[in-house]
BADREN-756510 format. One record per residue (C-alpha): residue in three letters; x, y, z. Coordinates in Angstrom, 2 decimals. Layout:
% residues N
<r r="ALA" c1="X" c2="Y" c3="Z"/>
...
% end
This chain:
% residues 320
<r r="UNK" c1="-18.06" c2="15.57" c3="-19.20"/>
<r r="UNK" c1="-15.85" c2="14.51" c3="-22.27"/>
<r r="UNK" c1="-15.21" c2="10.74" c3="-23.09"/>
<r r="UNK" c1="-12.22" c2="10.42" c3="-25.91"/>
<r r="UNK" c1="-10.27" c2="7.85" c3="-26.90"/>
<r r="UNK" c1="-7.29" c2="6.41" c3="-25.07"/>
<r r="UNK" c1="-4.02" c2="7.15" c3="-27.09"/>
<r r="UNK" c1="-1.71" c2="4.20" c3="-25.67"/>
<r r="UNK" c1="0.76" c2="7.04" c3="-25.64"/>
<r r="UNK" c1="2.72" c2="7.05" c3="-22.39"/>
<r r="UNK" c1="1.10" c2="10.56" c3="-21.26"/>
<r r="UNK" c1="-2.13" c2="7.90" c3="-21.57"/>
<r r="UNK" c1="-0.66" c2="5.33" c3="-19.99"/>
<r r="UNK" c1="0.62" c2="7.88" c3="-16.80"/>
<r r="UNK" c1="-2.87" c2="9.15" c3="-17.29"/>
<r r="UNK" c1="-4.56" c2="5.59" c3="-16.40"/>
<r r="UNK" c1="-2.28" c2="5.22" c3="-13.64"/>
<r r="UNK" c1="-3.27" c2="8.70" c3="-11.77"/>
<r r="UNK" c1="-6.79" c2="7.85" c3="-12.20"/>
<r r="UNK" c1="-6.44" c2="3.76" c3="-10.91"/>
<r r="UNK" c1="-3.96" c2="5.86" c3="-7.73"/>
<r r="UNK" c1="-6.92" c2="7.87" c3="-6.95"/>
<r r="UNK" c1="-9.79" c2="5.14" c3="-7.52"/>
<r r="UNK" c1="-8.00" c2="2.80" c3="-5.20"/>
<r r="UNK" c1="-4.72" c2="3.43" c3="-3.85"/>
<r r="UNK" c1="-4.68" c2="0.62" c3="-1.96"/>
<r r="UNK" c1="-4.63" c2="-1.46" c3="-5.67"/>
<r r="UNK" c1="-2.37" c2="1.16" c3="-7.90"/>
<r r="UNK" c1="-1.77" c2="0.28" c3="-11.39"/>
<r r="UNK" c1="1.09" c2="-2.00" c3="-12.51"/>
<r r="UNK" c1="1.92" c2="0.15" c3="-15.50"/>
<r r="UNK" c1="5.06" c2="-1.65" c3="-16.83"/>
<r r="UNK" c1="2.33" c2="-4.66" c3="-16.75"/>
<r r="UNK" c1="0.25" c2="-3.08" c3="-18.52"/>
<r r="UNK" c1="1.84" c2="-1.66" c3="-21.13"/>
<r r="UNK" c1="3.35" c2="-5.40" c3="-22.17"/>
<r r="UNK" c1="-0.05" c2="-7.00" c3="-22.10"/>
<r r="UNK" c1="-1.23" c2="-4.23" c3="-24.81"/>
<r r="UNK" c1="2.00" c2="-5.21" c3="-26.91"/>
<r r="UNK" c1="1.56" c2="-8.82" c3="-26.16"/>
<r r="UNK" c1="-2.48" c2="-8.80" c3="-27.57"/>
<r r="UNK" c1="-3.53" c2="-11.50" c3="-30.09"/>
<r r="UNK" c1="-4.02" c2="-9.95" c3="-33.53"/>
<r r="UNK" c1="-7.66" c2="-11.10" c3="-33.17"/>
<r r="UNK" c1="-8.38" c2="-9.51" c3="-29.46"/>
<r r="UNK" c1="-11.01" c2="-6.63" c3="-29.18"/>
<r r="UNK" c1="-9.22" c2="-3.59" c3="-26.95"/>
<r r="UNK" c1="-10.90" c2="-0.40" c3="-26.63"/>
<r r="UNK" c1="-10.21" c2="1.93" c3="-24.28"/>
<r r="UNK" c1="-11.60" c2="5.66" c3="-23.20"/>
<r r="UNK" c1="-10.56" c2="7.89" c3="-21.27"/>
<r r="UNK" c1="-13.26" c2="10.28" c3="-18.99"/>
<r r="UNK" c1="-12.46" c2="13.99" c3="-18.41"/>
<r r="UNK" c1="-14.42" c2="16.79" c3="-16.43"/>
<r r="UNK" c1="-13.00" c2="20.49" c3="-17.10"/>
<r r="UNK" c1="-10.21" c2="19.05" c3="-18.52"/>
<r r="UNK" c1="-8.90" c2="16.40" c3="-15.50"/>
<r r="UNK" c1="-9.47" c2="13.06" c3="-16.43"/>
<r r="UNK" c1="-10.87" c2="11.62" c3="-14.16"/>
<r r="UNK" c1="-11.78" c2="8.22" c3="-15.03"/>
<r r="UNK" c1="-11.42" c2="5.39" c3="-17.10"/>
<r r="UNK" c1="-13.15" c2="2.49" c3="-19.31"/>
<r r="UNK" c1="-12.40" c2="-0.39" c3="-21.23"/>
<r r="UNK" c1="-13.89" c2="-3.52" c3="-22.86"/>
<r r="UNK" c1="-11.49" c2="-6.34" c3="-23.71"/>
<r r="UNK" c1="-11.26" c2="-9.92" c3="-24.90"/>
<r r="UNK" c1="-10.11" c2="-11.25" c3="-21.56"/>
<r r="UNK" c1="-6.40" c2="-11.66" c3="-21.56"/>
<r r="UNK" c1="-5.76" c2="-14.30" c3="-19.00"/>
<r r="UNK" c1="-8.21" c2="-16.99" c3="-20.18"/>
<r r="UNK" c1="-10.10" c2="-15.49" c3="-24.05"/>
<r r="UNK" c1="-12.93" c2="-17.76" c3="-24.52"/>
<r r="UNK" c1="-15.28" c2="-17.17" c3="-27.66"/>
<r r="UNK" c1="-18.48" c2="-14.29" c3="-27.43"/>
<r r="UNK" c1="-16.92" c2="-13.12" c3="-23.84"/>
<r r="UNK" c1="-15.51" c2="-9.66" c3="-23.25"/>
<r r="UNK" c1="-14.26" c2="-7.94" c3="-20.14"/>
<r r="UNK" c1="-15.52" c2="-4.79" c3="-18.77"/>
<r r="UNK" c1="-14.28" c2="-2.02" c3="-16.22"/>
<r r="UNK" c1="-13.91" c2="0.98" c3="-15.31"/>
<r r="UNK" c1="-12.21" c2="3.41" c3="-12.44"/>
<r r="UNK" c1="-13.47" c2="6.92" c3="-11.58"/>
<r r="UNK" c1="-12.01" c2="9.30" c3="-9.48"/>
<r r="UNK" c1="-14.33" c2="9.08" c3="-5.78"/>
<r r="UNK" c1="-15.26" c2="12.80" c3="-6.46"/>
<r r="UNK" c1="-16.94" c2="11.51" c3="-9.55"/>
<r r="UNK" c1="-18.61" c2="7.95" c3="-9.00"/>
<r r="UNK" c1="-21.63" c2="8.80" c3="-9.83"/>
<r r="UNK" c1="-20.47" c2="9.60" c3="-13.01"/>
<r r="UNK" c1="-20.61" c2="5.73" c3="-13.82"/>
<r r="UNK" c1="-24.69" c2="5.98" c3="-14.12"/>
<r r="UNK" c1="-23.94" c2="7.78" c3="-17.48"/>
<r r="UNK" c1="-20.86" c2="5.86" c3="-18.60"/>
<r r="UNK" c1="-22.03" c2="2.35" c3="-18.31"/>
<r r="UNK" c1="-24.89" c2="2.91" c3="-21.13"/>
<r r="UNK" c1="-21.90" c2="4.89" c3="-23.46"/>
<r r="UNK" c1="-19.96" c2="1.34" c3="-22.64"/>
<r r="UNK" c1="-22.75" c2="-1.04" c3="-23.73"/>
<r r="UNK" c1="-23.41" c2="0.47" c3="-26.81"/>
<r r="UNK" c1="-19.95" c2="0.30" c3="-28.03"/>
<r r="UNK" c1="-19.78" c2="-3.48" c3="-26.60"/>
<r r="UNK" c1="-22.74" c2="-4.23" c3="-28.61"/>
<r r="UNK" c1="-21.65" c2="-4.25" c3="-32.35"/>
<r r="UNK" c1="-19.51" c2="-6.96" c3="-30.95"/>
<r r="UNK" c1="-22.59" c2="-9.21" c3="-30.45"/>
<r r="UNK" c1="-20.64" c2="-10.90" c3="-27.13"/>
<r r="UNK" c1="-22.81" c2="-13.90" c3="-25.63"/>
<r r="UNK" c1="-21.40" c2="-12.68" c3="-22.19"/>
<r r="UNK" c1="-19.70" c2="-9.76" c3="-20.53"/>
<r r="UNK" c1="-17.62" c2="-10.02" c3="-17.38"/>
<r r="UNK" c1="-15.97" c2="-8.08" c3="-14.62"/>
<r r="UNK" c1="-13.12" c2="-8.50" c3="-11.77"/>
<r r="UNK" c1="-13.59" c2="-6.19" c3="-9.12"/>
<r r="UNK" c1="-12.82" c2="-6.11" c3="-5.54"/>
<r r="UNK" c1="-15.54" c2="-6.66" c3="-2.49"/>
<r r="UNK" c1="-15.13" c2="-3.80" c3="-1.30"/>
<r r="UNK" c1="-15.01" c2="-1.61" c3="-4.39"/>
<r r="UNK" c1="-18.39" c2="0.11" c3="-5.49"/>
<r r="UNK" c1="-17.84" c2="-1.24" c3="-9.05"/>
<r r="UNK" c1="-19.55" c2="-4.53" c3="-7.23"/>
<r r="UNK" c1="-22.12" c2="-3.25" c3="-5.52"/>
<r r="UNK" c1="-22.71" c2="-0.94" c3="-9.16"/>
<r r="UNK" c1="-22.26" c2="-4.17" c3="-11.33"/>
<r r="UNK" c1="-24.57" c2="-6.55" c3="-9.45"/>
<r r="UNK" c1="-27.18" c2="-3.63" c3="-9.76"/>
<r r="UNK" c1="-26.82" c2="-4.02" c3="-13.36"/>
<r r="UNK" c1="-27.57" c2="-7.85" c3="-13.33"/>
<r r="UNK" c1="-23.95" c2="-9.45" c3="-12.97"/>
<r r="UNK" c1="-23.96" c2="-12.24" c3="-11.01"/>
<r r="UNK" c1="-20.49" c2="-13.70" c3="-8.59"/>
<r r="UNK" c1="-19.42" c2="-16.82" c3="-10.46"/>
<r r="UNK" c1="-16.05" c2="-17.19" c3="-8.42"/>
<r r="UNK" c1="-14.02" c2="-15.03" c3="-5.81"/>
<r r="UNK" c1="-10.10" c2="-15.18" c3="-5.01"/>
<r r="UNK" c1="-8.09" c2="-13.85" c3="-2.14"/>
<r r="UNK" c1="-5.20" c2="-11.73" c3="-2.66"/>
<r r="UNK" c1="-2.65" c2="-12.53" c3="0.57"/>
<r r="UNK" c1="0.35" c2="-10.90" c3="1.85"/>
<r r="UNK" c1="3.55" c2="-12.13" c3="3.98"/>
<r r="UNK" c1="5.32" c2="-10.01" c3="6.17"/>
<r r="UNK" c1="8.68" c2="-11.60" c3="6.05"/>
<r r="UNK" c1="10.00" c2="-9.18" c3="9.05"/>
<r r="UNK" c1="7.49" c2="-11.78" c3="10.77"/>
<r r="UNK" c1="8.17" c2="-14.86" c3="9.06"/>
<r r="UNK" c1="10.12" c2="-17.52" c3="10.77"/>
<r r="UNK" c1="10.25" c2="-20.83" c3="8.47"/>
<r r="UNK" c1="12.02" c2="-22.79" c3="10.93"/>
<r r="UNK" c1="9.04" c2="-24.62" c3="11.82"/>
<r r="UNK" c1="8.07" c2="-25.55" c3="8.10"/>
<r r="UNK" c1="11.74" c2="-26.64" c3="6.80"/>
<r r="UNK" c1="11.74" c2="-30.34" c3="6.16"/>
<r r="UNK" c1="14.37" c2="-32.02" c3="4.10"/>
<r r="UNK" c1="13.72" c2="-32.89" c3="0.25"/>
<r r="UNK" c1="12.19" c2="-35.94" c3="-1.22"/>
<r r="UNK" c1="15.49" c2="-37.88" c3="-2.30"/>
<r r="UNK" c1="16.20" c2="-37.36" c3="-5.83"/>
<r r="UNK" c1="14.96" c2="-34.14" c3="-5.73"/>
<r r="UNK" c1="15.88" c2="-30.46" c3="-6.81"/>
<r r="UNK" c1="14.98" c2="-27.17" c3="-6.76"/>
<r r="UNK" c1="16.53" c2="-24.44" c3="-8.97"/>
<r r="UNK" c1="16.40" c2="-21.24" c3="-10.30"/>
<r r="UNK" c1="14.99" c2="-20.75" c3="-13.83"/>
<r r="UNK" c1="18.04" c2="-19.04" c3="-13.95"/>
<r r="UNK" c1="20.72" c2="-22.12" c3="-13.36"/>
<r r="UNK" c1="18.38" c2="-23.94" c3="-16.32"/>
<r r="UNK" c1="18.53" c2="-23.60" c3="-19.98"/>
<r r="UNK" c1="15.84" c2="-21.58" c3="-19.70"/>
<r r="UNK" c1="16.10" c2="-19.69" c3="-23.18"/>
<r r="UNK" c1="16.52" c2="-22.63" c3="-24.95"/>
<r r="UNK" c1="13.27" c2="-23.66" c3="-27.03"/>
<r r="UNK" c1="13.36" c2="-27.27" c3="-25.85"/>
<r r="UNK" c1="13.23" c2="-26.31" c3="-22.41"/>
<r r="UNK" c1="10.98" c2="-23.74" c3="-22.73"/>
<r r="UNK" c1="8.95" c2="-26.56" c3="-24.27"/>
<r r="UNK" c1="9.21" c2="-28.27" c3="-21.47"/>
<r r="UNK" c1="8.00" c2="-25.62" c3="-19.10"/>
<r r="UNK" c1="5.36" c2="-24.64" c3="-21.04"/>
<r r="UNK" c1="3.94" c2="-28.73" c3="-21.06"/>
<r r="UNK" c1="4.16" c2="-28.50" c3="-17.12"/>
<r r="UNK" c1="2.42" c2="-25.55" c3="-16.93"/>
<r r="UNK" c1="-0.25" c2="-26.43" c3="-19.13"/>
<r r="UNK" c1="-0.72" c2="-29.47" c3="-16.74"/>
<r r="UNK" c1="-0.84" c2="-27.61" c3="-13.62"/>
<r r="UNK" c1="-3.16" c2="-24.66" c3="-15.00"/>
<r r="UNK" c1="-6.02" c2="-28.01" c3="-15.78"/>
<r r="UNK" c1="-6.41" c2="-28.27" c3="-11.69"/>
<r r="UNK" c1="-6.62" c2="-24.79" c3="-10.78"/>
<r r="UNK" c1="-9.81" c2="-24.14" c3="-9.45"/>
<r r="UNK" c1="-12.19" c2="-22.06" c3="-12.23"/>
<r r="UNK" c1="-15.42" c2="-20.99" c3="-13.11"/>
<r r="UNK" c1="-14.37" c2="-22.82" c3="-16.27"/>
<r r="UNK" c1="-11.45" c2="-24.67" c3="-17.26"/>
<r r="UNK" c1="-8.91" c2="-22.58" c3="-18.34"/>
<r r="UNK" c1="-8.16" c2="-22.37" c3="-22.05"/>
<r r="UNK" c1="-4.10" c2="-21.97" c3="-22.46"/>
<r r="UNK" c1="-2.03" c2="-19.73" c3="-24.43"/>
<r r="UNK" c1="-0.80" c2="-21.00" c3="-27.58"/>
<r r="UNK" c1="3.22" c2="-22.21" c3="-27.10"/>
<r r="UNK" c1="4.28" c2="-18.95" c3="-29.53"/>
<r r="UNK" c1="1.89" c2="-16.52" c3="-27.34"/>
<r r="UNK" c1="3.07" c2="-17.94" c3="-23.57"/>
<r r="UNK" c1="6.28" c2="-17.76" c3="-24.77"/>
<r r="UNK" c1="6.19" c2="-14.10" c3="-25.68"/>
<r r="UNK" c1="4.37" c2="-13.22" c3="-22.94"/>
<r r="UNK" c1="6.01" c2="-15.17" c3="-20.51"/>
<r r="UNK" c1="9.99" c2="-14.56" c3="-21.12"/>
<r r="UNK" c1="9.54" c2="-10.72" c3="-22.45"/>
<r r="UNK" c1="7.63" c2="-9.72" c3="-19.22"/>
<r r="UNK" c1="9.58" c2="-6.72" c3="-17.82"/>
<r r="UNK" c1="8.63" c2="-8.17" c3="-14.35"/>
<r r="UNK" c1="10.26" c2="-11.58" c3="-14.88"/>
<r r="UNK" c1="12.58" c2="-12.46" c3="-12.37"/>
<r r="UNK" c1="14.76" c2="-15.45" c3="-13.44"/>
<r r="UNK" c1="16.25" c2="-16.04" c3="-10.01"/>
<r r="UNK" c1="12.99" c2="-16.06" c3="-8.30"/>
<r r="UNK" c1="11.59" c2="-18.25" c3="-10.52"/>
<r r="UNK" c1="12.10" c2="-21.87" c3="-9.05"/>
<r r="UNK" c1="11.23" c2="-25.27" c3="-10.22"/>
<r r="UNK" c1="11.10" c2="-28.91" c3="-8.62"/>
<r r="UNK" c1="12.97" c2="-31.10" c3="-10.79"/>
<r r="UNK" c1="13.51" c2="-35.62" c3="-10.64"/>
<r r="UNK" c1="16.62" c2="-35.38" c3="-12.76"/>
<r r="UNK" c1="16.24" c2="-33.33" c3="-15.64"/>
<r r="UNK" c1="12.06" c2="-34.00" c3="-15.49"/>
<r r="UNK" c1="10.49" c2="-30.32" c3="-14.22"/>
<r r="UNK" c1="7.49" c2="-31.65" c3="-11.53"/>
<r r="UNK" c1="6.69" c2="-28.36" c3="-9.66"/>
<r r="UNK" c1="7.31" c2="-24.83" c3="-9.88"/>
<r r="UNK" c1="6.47" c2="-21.42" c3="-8.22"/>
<r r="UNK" c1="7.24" c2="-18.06" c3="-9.60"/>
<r r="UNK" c1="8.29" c2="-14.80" c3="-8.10"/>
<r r="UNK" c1="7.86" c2="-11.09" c3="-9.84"/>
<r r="UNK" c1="8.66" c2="-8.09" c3="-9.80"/>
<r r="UNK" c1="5.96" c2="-5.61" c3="-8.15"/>
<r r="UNK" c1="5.06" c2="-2.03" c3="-8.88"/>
<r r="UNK" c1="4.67" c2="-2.09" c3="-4.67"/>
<r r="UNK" c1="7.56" c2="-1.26" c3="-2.87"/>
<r r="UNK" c1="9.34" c2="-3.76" c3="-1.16"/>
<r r="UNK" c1="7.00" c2="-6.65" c3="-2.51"/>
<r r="UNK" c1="7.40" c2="-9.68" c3="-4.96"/>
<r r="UNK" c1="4.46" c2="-10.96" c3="-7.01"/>
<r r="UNK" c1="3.54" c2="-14.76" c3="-6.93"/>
<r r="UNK" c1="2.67" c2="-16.47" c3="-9.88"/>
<r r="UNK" c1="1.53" c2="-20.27" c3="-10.61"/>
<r r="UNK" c1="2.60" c2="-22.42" c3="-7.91"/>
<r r="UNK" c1="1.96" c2="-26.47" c3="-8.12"/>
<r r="UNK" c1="3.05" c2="-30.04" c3="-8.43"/>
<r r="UNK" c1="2.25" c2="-32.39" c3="-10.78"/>
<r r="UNK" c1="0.04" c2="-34.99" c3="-9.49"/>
<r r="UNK" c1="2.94" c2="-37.57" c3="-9.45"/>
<r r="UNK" c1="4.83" c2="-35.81" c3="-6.78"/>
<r r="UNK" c1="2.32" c2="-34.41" c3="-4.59"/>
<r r="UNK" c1="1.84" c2="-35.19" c3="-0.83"/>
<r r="UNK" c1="5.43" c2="-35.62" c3="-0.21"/>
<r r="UNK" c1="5.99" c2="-31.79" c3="0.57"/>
<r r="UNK" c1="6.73" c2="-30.20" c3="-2.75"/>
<r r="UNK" c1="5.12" c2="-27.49" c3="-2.89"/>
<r r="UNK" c1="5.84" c2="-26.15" c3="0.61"/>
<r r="UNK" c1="9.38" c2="-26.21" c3="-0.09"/>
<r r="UNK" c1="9.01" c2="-24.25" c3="-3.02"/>
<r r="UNK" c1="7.57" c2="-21.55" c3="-1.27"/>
<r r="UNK" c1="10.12" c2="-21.60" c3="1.55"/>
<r r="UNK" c1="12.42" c2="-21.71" c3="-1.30"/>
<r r="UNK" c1="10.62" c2="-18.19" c3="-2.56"/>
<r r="UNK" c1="10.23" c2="-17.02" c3="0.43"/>
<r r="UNK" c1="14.12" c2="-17.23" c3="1.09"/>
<r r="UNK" c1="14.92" c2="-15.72" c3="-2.00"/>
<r r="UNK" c1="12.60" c2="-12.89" c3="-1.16"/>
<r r="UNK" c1="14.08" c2="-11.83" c3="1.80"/>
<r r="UNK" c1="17.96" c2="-12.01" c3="0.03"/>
<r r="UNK" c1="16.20" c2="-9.68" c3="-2.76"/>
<r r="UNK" c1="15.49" c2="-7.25" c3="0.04"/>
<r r="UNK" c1="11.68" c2="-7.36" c3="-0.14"/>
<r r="UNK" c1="9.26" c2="-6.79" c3="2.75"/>
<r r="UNK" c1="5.82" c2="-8.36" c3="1.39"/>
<r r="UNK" c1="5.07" c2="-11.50" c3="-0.91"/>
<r r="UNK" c1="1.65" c2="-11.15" c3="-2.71"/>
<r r="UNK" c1="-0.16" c2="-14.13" c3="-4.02"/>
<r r="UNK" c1="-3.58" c2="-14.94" c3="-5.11"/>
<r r="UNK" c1="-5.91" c2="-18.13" c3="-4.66"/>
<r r="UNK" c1="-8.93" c2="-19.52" c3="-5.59"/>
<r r="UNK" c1="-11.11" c2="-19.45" c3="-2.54"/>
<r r="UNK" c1="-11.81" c2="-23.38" c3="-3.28"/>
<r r="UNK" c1="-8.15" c2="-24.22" c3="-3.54"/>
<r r="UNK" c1="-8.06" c2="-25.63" c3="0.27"/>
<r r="UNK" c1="-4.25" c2="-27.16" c3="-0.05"/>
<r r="UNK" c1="-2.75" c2="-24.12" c3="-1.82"/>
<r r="UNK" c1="-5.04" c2="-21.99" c3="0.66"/>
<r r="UNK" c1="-3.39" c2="-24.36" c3="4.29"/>
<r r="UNK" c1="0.09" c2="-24.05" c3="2.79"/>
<r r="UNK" c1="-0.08" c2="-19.89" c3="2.69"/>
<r r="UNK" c1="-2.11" c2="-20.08" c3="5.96"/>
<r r="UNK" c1="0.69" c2="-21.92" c3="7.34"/>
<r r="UNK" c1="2.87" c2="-19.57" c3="6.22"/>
<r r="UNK" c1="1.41" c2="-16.85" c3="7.69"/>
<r r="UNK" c1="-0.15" c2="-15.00" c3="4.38"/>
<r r="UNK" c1="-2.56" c2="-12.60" c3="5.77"/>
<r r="UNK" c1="-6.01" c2="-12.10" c3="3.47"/>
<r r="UNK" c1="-6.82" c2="-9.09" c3="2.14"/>
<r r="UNK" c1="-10.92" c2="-8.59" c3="0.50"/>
<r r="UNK" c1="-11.80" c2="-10.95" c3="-2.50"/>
<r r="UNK" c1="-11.36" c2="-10.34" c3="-5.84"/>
<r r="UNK" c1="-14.89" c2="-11.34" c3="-7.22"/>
<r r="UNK" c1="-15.36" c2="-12.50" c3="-10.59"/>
<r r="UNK" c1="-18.70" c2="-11.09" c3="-12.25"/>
<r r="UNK" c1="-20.59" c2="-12.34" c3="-14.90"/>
<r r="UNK" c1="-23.66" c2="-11.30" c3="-16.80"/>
<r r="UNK" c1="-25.45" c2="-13.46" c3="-19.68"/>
<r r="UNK" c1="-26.65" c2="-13.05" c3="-22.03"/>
<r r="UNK" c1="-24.95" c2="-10.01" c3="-22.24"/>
<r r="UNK" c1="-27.34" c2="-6.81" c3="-22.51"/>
<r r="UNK" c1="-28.76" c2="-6.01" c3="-26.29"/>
<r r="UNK" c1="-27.80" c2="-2.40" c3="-27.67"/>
<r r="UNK" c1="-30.18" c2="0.87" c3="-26.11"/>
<r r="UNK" c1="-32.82" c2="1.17" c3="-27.95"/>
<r r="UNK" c1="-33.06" c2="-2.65" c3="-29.45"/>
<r r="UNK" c1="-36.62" c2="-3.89" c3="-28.60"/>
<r r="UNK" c1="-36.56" c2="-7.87" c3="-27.13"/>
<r r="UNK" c1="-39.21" c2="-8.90" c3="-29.42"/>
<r r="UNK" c1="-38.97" c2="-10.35" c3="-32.90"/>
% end
């Protein structure tokens, strides 16, 4: 066995993406996605990345990571994929992992795997603990009738495209970025979510190669944004992506947020996709009735793993 460095060259990046195929085909890589959120890193983020290789295949990969999504202070993310042929391999790999994690001194390491993955039943061997699980669900639109669901709008309400909007326009994008803030401080965490800086969300947000401006719709009163959801591009075939979906508090109750994934849903059909993907918070009951209602199908949780304090360095005795 031979662990090297990852090059973030695009043979690297094709290489990550064969391994992930084989680790879990069901979950293949989103390599477009990938690729941005390297380029879109904080200058301060920790990234290190390795790739495994037996006889010369590679045939897995590891990382540890400041956690993109939500970067708190002393936290970094671990995981890894291994080709099935070779998952036992991660018996040797994980001490290799923690002694490169530990001249980062992090106060807590953390994983997201899937239920049904062996990284889980691996990880929890190793001490991590579940702190929070979400469901990934899928619609079958060559099912989906919204007939039922349609109701008319509020009066003095919109919904448009982010596309129809001045949407590259910094005072709009200002705008966005307040109501997103707002609606990311009641989605159901572990912890409350820590935003992106404006500069950061807005390079990460409007340079995504998966952005979809016409599947991107938001609830306006006027010219006052009060809900959005967000359709992507997928690396699936035939399927969209769901981002953020919500209301502000204001406006909820009065069937906002439904219509915005009818809305989506419509749009999603006219783009010629099968499947819509989303993801909740398995605590997020109204988000959770609206998909069910729907007719969003769960697939196995996404777990989020935790382990604290993290694990001292092999060799480095507990005792003062």
């Amino acid at each position: 066995m031979q662990i090297r460095p990852f090059s973030f060259s695009p043979a690297d990046y094709q290489t990550y993406a064969a391994v992930r195929r084989a680790a879990h085909p069901e979950s293949p890589l989103d390599l477009a996605g990938l690729e941005h959120l390297d380029r879109t890193r904080a200058q301060s983020d920790v990234l290190a990345r390795f790739v495994v290789e037996v006889g010369g295949e590679a045939v897995g990969v590891l990382e540890y990571a400041t956690p993109y999504y939500d970067p708190r202070p002393g936290v970094l993310e671990v995981q890894y994929y291994l080709h099935p042929r070779y998952q036992a391999l991660e018996r040797a790999l994980w001490p290799f992992l923690l002694e490169r994690v530990a001249p980062h001194q992090p106060q807590m390491l953390q994983a997201s795997v899937r239920e049904d993955w062996p990284q889980y039943s691996f990880l929890t061997a190793q001490g991590f603990a579940e702190v929070e699980r979400r469901w990934v669900s899928v619609l079958d639109l060559a099912h989906f009738d919204p007939t039922p669901l349609a109701r008319p709008l509020p009066p003095g309400l919109t919904i448009q495209p982010l596309s129809a909007l001045p949407w590259q326009e910094e005072a709009f994008q200002r705008d966005l970025y307040a109501l997103e803030i707002e609606l990311l401080g009641d989605v159901p965490s572990a912890q409350p979510i820590t935003p992106w800086p404006f500069e950061l969300w807005q390079e990460r947000t409007f340079q995504d190669p998966n952005l979809l401006p016409d599947g991107f719709f938001l609830a306006l009163e006027g010219a006052h944004l009060v809900g959005l959801t967000m359709l992507f591009k997928s690396h699936r075939p035939q399927t969209l992506q769901t981002g953020l979906t919500g209301v502000r508090q204001s406006h909820r109750r009065r069937g906002l947020a439904l219509a915005l994934k009818l809305r989506a849903a419509e749009f999603a059909r006219a783009y010629g996709a099968r499947y819509i993907r989303t993801s909740n918070h398995q605590t997020n009951r109204p988000m959770l009735a609206i998909n069910e209602a729907l007719g969003f199908v769960k697939e196995p949780a996404t777990v989020l793993l935790r382990l604290s304090p993290a694990p001292q360095k092999p060799g480095q005795s507990g005792s003062q």
